[in-house]
MARLO-990701 format. One record per residue (C-alpha): residue in one letter; x, y, z. Coordinates in pm, 1 decimal. Example, Ala and Ser with C-alpha at 12.3 -4.5 7.8 and 13.67 -1.06 7.14 Angstrom:
a,1230.0,-450.0,780.0
s,1367.0,-106.0,714.0
% end
This chain:
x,-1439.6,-2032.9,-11578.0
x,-1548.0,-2342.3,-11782.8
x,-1417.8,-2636.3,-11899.4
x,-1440.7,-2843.8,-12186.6
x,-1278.2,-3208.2,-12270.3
x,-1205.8,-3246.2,-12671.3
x,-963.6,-3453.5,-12852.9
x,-748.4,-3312.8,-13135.4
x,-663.7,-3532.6,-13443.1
x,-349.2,-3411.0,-13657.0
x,-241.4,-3486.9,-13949.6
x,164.6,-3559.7,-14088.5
x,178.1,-3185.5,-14194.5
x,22.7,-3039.1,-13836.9
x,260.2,-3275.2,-13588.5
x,599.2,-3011.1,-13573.8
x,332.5,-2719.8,-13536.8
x,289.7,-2621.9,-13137.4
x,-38.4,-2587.0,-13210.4
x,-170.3,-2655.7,-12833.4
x,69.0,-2433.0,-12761.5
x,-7.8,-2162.9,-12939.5
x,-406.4,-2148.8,-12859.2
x,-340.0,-2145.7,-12474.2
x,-143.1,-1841.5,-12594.9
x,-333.8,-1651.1,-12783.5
x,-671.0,-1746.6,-12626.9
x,-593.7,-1725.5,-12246.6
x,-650.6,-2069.3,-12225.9
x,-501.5,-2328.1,-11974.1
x,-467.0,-2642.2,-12214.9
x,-426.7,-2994.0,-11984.0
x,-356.8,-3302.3,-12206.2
x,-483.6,-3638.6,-12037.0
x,-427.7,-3898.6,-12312.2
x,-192.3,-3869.0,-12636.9
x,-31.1,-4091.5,-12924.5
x,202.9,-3892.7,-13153.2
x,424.2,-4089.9,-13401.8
x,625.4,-3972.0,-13679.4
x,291.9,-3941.6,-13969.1
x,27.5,-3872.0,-13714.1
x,-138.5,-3811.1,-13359.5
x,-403.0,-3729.7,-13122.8
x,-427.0,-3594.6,-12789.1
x,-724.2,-3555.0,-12527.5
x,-759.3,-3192.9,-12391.0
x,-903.6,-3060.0,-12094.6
x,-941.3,-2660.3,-12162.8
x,-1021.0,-2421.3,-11886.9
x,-1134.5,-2116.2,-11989.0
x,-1418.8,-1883.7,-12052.2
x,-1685.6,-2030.4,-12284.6
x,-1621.6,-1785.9,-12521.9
x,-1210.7,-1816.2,-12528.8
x,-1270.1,-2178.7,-12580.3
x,-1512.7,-2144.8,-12857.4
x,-1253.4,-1938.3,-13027.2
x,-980.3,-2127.9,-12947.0
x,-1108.5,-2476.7,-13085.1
x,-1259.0,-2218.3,-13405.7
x,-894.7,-2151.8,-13489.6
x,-766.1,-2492.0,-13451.4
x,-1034.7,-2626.4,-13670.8
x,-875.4,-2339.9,-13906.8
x,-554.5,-2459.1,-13904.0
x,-669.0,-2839.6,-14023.0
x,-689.2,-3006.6,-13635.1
x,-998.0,-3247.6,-13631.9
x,-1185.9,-3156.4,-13320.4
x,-1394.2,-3403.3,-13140.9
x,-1588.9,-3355.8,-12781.5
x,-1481.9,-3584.4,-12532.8
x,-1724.3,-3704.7,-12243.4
x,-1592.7,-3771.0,-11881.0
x,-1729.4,-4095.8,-11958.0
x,-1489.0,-4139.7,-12229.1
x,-1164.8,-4131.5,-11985.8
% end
Protein backbone atom coordinates (compact mmCIF):
# COMPACT_ATOMS: atom_id res chain seq x y z
CA UNK A 1 0.00 0.00 0.00
CA UNK A 2 1.20 3.62 -0.62
CA UNK A 3 0.42 6.82 0.31
CA UNK A 4 0.32 10.07 -1.10
CA UNK A 5 -0.48 13.72 0.54
CA UNK A 6 -2.23 16.20 -2.20
CA UNK A 7 -4.45 19.08 -1.75
CA UNK A 8 -7.63 19.53 -3.82
CA UNK A 9 -8.75 23.07 -4.92
CA UNK A 10 -12.59 23.38 -5.97
CA UNK A 11 -14.25 25.64 -7.54
CA UNK A 12 -18.20 27.28 -6.73
CA UNK A 13 -19.61 24.67 -9.26
CA UNK A 14 -17.51 21.44 -7.69
CA UNK A 15 -18.34 22.30 -3.69
CA UNK A 16 -22.10 20.23 -3.48
CA UNK A 17 -20.30 17.37 -5.57
CA UNK A 18 -18.98 14.41 -3.00
CA UNK A 19 -16.27 14.27 -5.02
CA UNK A 20 -13.76 12.78 -2.21
CA UNK A 21 -16.33 10.68 -1.74
CA UNK A 22 -16.85 9.27 -4.70
CA UNK A 23 -12.99 8.45 -5.67
CA UNK A 24 -12.47 6.44 -2.36
CA UNK A 25 -15.42 4.64 -3.97
CA UNK A 26 -14.72 3.88 -7.09
CA UNK A 27 -10.91 3.63 -6.71
CA UNK A 28 -10.55 1.51 -3.47
CA UNK A 29 -9.07 4.27 -1.94
CA UNK A 30 -9.03 5.25 1.84
CA UNK A 31 -9.24 9.20 1.51
CA UNK A 32 -8.01 10.99 5.14
CA UNK A 33 -8.51 14.83 5.06
CA UNK A 34 -5.97 16.70 7.47
CA UNK A 35 -6.62 20.39 6.70
CA UNK A 36 -9.82 22.01 4.89
CA UNK A 37 -11.58 25.52 4.25
CA UNK A 38 -14.92 25.21 2.41
CA UNK A 39 -17.18 28.34 2.20
CA UNK A 40 -20.16 28.94 0.22
CA UNK A 41 -18.03 29.98 -3.52
CA UNK A 42 -15.02 27.86 -2.84
CA UNK A 43 -12.61 25.36 -0.93
CA UNK A 44 -9.69 23.24 -0.45
CA UNK A 45 -8.83 20.32 1.49
CA UNK A 46 -5.43 18.40 2.24
CA UNK A 47 -5.64 14.59 1.52
CA UNK A 48 -3.78 11.80 2.71
CA UNK A 49 -4.68 8.74 0.17
CA UNK A 50 -3.75 5.21 0.96
CA UNK A 51 -3.80 3.08 -1.71
CA UNK A 52 -1.98 1.24 -4.39
CA UNK A 53 0.16 3.52 -6.60
CA UNK A 54 -1.76 2.74 -9.37
CA UNK A 55 -5.48 3.33 -7.70
CA UNK A 56 -4.14 6.63 -6.66
CA UNK A 57 -2.82 7.63 -9.97
CA UNK A 58 -6.25 6.95 -11.27
CA UNK A 59 -8.03 8.33 -8.70
CA UNK A 60 -6.35 11.92 -8.68
CA UNK A 61 -6.59 11.31 -13.01
CA UNK A 62 -10.36 11.45 -12.58
CA UNK A 63 -10.54 14.22 -10.20
CA UNK A 64 -8.37 16.32 -12.37
CA UNK A 65 -11.28 15.25 -14.96
CA UNK A 66 -13.91 16.47 -13.14
CA UNK A 67 -12.22 20.24 -12.77
CA UNK A 68 -10.45 19.60 -8.99
CA UNK A 69 -6.98 21.41 -9.04
CA UNK A 70 -4.57 18.87 -7.71
CA UNK A 71 -1.48 19.87 -5.94
CA UNK A 72 1.25 17.44 -4.05
CA UNK A 73 1.60 18.14 -0.60
CA UNK A 74 5.00 17.47 1.33
CA UNK A 75 5.03 16.22 5.03
CA UNK A 76 6.90 19.28 5.39
CA UNK A 77 4.01 21.25 4.36
CA UNK A 78 1.73 20.12 7.52
Amino acid sequence: MAKRRVMFTFTEEMIREPIIYNMGQQFNLVTNILRADVTEDRGWVVLEFDGTDEEIEAGITWAISKGVRVEPISDESL
